[in-house]
Biopython code that builds the backbone (N, CA, C, O; Angstrom):
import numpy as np
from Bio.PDB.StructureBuilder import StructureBuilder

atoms = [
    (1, "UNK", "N", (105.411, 100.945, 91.692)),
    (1, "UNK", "CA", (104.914, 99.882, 90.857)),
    (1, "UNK", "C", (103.750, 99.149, 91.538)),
    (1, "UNK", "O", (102.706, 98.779, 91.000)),
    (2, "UNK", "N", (104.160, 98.993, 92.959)),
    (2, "UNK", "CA", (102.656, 97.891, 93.428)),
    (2, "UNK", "C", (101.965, 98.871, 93.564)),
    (2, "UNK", "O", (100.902, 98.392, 93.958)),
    (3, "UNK", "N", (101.819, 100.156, 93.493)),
    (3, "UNK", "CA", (100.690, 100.945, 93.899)),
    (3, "UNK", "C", (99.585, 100.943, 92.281)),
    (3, "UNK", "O", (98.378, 101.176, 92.342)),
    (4, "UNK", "N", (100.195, 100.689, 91.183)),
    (4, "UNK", "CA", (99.483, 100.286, 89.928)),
    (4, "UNK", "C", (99.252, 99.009, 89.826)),
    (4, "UNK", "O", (98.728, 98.709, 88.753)),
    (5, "UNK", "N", (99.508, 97.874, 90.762)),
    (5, "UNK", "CA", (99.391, 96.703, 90.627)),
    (5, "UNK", "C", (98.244, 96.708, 91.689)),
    (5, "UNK", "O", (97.749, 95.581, 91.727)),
    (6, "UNK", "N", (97.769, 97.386, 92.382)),
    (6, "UNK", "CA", (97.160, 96.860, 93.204)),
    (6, "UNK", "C", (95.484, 97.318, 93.046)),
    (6, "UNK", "O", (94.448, 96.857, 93.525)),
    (7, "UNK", "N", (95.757, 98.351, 92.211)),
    (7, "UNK", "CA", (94.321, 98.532, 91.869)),
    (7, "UNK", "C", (94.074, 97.279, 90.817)),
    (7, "UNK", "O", (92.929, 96.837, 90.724)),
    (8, "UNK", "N", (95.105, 96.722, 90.049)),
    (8, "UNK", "CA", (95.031, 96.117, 88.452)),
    (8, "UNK", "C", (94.457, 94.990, 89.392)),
    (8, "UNK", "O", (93.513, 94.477, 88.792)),
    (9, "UNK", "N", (94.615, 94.473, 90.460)),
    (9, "UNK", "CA", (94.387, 93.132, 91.295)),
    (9, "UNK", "C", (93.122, 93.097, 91.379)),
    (9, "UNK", "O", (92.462, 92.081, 91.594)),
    (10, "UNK", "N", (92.662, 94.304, 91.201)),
    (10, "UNK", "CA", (90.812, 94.309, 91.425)),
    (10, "UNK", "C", (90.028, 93.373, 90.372)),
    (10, "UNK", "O", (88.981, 92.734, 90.476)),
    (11, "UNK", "N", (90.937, 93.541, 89.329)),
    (11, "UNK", "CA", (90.409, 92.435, 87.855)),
    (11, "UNK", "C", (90.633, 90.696, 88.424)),
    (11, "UNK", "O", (90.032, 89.762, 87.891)),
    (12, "UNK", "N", (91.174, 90.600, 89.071)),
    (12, "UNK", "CA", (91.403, 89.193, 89.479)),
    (12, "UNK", "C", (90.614, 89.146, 90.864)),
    (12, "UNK", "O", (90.297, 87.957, 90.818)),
    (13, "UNK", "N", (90.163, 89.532, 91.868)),
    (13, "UNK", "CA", (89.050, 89.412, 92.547)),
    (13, "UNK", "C", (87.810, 89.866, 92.362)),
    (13, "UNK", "O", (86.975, 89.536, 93.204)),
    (14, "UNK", "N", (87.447, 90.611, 91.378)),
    (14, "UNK", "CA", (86.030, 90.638, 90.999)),
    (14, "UNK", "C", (85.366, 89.623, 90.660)),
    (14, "UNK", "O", (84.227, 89.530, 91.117)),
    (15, "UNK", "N", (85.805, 88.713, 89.887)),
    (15, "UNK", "CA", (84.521, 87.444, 89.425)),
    (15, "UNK", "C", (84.158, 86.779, 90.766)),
    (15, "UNK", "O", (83.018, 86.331, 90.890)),
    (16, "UNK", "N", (85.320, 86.649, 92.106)),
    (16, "UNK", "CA", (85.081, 85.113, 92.334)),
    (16, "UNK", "C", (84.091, 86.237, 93.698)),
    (16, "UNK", "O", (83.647, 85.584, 94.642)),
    (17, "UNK", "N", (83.841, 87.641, 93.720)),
    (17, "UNK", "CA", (83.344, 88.141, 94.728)),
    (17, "UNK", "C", (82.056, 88.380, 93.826)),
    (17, "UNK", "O", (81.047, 88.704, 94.453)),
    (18, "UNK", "N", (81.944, 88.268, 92.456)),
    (18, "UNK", "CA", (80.548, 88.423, 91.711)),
    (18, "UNK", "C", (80.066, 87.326, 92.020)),
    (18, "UNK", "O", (78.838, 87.348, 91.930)),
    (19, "UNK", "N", (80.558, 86.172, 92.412)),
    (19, "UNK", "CA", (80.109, 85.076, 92.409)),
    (19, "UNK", "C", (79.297, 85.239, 94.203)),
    (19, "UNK", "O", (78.089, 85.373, 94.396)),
    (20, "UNK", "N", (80.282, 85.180, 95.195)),
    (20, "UNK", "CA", (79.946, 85.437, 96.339)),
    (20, "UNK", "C", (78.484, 86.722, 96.452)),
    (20, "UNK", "O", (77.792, 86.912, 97.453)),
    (21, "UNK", "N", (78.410, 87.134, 95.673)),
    (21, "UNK", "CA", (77.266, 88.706, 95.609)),
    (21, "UNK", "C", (75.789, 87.801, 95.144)),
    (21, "UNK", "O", (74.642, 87.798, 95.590)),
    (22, "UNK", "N", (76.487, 87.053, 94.009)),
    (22, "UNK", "CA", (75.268, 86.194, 93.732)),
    (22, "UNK", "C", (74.726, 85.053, 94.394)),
    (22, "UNK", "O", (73.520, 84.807, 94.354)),
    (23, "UNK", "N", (75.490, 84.396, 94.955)),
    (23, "UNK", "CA", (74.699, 83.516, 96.180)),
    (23, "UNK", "C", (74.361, 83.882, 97.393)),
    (23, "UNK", "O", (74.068, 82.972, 98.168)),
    (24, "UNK", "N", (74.293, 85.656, 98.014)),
    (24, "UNK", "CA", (73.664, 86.030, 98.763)),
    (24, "UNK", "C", (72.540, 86.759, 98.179)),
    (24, "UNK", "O", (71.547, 87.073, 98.835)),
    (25, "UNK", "N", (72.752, 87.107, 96.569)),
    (25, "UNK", "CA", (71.241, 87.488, 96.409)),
    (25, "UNK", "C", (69.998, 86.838, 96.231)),
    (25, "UNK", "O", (68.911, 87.410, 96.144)),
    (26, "UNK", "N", (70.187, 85.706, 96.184)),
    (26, "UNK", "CA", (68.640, 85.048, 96.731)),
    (26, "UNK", "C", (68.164, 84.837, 98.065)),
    (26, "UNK", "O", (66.942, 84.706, 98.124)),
    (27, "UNK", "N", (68.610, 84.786, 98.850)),
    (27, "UNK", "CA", (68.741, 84.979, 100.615)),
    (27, "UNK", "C", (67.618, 86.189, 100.671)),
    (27, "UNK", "O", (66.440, 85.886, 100.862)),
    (28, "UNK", "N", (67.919, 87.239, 100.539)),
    (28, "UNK", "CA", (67.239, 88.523, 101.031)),
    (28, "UNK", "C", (67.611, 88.557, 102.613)),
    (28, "UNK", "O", (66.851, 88.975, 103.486)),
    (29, "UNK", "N", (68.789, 88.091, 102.804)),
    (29, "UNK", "CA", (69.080, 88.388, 104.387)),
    (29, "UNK", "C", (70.882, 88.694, 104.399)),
    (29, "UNK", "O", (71.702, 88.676, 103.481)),
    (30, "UNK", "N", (70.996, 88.918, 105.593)),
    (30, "UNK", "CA", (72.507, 88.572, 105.904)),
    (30, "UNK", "C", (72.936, 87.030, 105.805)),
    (30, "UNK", "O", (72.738, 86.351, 106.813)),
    (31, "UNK", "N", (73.402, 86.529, 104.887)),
    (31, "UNK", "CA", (74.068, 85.248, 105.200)),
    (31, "UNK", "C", (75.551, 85.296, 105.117)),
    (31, "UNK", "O", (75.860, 86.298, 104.473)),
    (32, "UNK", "N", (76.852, 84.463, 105.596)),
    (32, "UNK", "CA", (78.123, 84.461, 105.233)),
    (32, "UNK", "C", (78.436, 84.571, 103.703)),
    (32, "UNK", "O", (79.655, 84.632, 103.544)),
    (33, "UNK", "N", (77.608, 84.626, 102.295)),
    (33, "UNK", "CA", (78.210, 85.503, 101.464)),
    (33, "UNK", "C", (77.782, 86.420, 101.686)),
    (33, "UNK", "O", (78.694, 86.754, 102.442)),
    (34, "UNK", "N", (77.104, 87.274, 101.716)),
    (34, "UNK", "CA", (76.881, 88.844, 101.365)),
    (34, "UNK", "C", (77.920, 89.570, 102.637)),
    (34, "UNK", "O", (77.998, 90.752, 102.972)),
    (35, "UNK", "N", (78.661, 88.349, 103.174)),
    (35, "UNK", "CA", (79.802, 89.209, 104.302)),
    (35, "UNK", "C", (80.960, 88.999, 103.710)),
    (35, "UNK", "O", (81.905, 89.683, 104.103)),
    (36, "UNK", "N", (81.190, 88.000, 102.613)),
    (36, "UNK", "CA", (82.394, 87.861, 102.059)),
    (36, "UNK", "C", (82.350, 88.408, 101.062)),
    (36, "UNK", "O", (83.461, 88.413, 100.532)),
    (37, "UNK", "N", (81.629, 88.885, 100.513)),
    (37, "UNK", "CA", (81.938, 89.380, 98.670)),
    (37, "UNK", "C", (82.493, 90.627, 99.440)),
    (37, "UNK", "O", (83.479, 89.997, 99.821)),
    (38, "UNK", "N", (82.641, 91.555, 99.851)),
    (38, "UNK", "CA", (83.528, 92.310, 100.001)),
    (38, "UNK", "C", (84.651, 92.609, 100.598)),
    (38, "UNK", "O", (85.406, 93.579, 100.521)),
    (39, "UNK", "N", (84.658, 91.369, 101.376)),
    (39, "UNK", "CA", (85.594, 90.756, 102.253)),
    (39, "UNK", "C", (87.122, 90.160, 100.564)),
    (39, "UNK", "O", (88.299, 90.446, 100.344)),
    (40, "UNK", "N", (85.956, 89.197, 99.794)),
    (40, "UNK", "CA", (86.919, 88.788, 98.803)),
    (40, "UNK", "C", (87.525, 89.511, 97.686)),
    (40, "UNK", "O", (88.322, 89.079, 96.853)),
    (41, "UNK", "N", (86.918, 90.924, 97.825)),
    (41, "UNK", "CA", (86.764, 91.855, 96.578)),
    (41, "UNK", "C", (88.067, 92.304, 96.959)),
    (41, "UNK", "O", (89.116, 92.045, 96.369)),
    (42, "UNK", "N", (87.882, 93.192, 98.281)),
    (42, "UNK", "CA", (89.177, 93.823, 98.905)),
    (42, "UNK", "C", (90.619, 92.812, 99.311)),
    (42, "UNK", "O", (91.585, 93.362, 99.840)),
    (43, "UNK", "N", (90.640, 91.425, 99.030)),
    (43, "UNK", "CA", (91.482, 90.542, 99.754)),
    (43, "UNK", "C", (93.305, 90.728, 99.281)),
    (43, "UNK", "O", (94.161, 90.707, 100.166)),
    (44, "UNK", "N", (93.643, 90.886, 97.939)),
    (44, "UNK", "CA", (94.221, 91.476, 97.349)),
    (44, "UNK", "C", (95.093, 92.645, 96.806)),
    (44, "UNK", "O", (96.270, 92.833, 96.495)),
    (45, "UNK", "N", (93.983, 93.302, 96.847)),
    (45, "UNK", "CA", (94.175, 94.725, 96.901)),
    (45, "UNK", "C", (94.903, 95.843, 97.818)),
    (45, "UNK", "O", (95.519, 96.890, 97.622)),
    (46, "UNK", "N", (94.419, 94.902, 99.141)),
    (46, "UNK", "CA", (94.413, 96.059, 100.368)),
    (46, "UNK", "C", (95.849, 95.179, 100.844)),
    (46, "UNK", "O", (96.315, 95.764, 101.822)),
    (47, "UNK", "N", (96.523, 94.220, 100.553)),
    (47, "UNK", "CA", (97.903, 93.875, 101.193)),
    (47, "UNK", "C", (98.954, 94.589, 100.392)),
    (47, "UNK", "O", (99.985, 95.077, 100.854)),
    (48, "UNK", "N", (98.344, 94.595, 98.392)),
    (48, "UNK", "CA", (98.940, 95.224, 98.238)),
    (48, "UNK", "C", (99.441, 96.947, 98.347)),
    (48, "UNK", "O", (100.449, 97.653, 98.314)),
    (49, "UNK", "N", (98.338, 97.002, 98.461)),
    (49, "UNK", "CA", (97.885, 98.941, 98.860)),
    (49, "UNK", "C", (99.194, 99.337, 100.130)),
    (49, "UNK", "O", (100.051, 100.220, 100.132)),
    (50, "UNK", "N", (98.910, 98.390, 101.000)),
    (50, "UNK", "CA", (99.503, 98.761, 102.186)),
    (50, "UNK", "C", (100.886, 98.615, 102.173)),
    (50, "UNK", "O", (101.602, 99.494, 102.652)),
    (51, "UNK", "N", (101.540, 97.164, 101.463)),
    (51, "UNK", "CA", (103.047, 97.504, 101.318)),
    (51, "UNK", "C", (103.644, 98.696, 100.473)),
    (51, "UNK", "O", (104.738, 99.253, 100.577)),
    (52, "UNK", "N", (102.671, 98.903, 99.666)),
    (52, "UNK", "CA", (103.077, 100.333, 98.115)),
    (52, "UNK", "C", (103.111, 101.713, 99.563)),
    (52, "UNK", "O", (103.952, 102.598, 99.720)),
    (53, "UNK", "N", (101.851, 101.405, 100.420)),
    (53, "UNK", "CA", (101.726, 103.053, 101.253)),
    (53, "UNK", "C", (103.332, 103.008, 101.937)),
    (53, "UNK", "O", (104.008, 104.013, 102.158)),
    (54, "UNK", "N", (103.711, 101.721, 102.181)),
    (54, "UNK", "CA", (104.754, 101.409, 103.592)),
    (54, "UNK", "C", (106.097, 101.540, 102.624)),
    (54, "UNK", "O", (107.072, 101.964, 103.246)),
    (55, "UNK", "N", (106.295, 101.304, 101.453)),
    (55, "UNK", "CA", (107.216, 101.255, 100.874)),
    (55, "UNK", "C", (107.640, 102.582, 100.593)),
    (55, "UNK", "O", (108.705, 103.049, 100.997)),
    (56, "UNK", "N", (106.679, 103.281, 99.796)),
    (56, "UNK", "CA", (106.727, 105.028, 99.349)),
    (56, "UNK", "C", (107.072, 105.646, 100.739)),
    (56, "UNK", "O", (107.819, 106.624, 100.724)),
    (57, "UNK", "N", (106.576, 105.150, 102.037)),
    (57, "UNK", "CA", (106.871, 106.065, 103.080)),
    (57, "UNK", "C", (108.171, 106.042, 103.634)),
    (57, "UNK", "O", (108.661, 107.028, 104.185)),
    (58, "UNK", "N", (108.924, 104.629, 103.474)),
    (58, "UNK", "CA", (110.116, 104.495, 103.729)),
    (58, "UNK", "C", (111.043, 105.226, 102.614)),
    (58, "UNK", "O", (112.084, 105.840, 102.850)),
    (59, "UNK", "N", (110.692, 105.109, 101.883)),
    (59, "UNK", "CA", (111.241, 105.910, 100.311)),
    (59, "UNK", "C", (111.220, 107.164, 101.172)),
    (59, "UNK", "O", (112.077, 107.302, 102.044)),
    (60, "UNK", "N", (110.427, 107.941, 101.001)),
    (60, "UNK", "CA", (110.001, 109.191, 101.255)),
    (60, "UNK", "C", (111.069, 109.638, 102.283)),
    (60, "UNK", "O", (111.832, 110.520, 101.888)),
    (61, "UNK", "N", (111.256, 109.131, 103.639)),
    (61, "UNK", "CA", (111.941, 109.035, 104.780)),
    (61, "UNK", "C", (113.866, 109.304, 104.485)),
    (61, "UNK", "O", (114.695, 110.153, 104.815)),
    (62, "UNK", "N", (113.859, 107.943, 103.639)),
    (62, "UNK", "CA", (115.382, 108.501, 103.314)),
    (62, "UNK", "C", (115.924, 108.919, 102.522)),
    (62, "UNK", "O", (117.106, 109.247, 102.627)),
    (63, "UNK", "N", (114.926, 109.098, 101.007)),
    (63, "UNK", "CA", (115.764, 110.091, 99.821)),
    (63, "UNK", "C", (115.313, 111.536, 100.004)),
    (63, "UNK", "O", (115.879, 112.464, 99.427)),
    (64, "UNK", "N", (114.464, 111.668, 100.677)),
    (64, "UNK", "CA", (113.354, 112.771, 100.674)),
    (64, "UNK", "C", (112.576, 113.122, 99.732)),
    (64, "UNK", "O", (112.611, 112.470, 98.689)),
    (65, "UNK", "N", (111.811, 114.074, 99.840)),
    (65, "UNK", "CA", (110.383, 114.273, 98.879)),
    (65, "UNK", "C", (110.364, 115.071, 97.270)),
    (65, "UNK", "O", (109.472, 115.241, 96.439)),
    (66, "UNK", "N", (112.108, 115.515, 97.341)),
    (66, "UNK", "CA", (112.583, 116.415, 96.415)),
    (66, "UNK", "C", (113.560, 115.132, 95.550)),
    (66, "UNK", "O", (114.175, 115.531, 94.561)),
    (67, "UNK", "N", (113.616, 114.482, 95.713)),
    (67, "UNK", "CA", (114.554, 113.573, 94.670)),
    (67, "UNK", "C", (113.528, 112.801, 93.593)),
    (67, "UNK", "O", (112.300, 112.883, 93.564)),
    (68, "UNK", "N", (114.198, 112.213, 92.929)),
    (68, "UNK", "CA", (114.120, 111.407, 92.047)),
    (68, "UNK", "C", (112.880, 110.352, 92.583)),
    (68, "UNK", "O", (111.760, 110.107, 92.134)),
    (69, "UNK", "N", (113.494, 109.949, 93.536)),
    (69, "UNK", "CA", (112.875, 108.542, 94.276)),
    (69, "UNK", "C", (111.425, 109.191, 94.739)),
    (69, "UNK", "O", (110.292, 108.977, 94.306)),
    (70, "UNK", "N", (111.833, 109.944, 95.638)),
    (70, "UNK", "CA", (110.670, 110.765, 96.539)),
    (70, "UNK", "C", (110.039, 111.143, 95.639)),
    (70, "UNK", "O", (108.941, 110.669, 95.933)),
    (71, "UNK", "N", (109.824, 111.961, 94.198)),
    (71, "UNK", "CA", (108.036, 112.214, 93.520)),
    (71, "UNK", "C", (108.161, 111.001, 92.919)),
    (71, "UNK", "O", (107.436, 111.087, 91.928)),
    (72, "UNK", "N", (108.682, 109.862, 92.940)),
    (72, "UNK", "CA", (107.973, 108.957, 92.146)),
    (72, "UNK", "C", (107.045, 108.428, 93.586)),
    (72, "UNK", "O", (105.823, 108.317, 93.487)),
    (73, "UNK", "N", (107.669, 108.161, 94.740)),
    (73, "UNK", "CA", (107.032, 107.436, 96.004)),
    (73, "UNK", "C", (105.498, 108.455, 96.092)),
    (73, "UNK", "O", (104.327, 108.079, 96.048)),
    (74, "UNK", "N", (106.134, 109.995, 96.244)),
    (74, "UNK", "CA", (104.838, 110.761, 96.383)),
    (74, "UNK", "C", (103.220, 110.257, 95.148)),
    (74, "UNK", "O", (102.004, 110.271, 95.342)),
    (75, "UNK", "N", (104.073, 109.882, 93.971)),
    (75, "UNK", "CA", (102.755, 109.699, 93.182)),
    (75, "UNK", "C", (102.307, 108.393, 93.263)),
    (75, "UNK", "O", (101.239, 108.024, 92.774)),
    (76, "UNK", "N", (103.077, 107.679, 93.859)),
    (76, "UNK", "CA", (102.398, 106.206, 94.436)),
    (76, "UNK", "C", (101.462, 106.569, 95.516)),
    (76, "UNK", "O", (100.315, 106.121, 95.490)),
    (77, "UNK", "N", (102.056, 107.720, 96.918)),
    (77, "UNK", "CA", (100.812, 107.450, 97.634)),
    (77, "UNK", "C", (99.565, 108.177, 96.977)),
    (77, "UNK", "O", (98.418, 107.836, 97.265)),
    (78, "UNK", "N", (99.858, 109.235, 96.048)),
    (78, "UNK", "CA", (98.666, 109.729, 95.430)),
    (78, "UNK", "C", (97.550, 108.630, 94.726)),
    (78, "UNK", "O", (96.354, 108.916, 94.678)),
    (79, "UNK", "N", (97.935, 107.704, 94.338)),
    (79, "UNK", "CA", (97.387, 106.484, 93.126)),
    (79, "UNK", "C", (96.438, 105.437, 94.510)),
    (79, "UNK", "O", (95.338, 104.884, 94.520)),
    (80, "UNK", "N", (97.399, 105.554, 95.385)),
    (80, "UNK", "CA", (97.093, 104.651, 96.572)),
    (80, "UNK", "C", (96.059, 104.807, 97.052)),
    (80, "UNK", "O", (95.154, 103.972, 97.042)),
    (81, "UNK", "N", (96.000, 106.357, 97.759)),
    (81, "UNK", "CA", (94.748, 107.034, 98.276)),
    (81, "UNK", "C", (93.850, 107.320, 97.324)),
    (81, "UNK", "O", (92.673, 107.358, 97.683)),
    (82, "UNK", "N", (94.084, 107.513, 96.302)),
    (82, "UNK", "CA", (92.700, 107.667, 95.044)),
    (82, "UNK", "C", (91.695, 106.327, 94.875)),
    (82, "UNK", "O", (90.499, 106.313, 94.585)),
    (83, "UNK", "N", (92.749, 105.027, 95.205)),
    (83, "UNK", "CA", (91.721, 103.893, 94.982)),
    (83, "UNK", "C", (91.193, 103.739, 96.201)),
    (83, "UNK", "O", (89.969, 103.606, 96.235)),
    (84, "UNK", "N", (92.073, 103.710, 97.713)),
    (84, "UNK", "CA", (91.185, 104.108, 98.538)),
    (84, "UNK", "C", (89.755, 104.328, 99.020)),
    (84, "UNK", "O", (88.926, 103.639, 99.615)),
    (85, "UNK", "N", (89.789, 105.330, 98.620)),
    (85, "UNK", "CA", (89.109, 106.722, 98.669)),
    (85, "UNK", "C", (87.727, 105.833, 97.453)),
    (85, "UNK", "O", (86.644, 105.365, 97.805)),
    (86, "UNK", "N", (88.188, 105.869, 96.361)),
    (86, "UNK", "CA", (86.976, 105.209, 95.445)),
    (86, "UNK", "C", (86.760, 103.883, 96.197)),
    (86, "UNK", "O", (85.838, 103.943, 97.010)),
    (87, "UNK", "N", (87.372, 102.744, 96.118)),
    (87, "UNK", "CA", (86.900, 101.747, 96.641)),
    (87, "UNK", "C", (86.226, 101.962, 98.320)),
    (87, "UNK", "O", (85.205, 101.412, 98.733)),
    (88, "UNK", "N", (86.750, 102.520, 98.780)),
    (88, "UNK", "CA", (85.670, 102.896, 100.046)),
    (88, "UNK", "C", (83.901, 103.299, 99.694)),
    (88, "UNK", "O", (82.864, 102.926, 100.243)),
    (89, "UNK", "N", (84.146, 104.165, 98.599)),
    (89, "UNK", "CA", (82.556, 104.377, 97.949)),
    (89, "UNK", "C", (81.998, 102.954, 97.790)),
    (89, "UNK", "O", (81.139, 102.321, 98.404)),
    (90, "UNK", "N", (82.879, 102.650, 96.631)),
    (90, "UNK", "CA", (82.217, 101.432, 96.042)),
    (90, "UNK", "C", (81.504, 100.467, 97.400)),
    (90, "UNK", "O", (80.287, 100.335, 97.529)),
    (91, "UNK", "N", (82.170, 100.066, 98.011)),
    (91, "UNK", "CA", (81.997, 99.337, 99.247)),
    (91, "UNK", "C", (81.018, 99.627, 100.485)),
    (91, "UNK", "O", (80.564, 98.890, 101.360)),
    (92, "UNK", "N", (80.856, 101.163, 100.175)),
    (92, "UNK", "CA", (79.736, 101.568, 101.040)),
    (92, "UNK", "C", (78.411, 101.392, 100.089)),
    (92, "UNK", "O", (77.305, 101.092, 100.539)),
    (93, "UNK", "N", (78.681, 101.613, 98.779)),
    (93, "UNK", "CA", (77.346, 101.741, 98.165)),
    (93, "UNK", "C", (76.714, 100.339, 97.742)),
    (93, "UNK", "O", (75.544, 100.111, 97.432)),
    (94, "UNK", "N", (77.909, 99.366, 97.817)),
    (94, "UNK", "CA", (77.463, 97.540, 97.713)),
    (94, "UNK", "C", (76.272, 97.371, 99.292)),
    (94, "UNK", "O", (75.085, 97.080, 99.438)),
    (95, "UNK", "N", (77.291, 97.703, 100.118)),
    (95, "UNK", "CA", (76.438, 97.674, 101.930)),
    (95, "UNK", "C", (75.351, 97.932, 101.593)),
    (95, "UNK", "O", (74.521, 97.023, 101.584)),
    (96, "UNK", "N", (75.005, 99.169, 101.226)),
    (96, "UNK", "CA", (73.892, 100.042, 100.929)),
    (96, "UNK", "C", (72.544, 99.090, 100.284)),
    (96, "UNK", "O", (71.390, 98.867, 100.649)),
    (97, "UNK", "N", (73.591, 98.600, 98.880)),
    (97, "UNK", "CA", (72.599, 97.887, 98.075)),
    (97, "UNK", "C", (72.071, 96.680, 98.694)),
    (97, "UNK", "O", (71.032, 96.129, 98.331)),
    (98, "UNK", "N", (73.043, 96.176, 99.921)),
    (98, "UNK", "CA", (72.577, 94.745, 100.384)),
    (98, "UNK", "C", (71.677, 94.933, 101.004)),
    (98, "UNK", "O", (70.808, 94.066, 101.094)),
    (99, "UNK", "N", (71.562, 96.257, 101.715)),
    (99, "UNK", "CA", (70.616, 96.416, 102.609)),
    (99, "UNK", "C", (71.573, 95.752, 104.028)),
    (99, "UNK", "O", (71.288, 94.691, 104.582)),
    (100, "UNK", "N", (72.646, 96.588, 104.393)),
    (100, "UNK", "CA", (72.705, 96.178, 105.550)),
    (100, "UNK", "C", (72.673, 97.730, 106.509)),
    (100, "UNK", "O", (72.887, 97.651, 107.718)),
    (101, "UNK", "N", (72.426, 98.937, 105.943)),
    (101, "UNK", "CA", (72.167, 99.925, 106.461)),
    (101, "UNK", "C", (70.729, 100.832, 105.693)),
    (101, "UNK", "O", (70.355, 101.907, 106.163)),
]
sb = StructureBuilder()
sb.init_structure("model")
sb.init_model(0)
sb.init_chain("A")
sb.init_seg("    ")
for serial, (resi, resn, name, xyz) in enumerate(atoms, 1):
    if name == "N":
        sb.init_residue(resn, " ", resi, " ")
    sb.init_atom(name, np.array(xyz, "f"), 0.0, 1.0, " ", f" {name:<3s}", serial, name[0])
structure = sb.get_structure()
């Protein structure tokens, strides 16, 4: 369940990190927003990400990977690592756009 809740969390930190994106875009430099909008984007997300990875793995551990419990845990870490994996893009290609590489 938190592994679908935690991408859904992205809807509730996007505005206030659109907001943070927009008061470093008049700067044209590094200032402390253009270090927090992705700092605030991910704030959410990634505590929940990590109890869903820690939870499915403890799952995983004592029903095993063939039960009931275990493919539901397995398709949590699948959901987990998919946002991952995308939000890592996203986050490199914001850097990108700020111009900090």
């Amino acid at each position: 369940m938190l592994a679908v809740i935690a991408p859904a969390s992205i809807y509730l930190t996007f505005p206030v990190a659109l907001i943070g994106i927009m008061g470093a875009a008049d700067a044209g430099e590094h200032t402390l927003f253009s270090w927090l909008a992705p700092l605030i984007f991910w704030s959410l997300p990634v505590p929940l990400g990590v109890i869903s990875i820690s939870l499915a793995l403890s799952t995983i551990r004592r029903f095993g990977p063939e039960s009931e419990n275990g493919r539901i845990a397995v398709k949590s870490l699948w959901i987990s690592s998919i946002v991952c994996i995308v939000g890592f893009f996203a986050t490199l290609r914001f850097m990108h756009g700020m111009r900090y590489f």
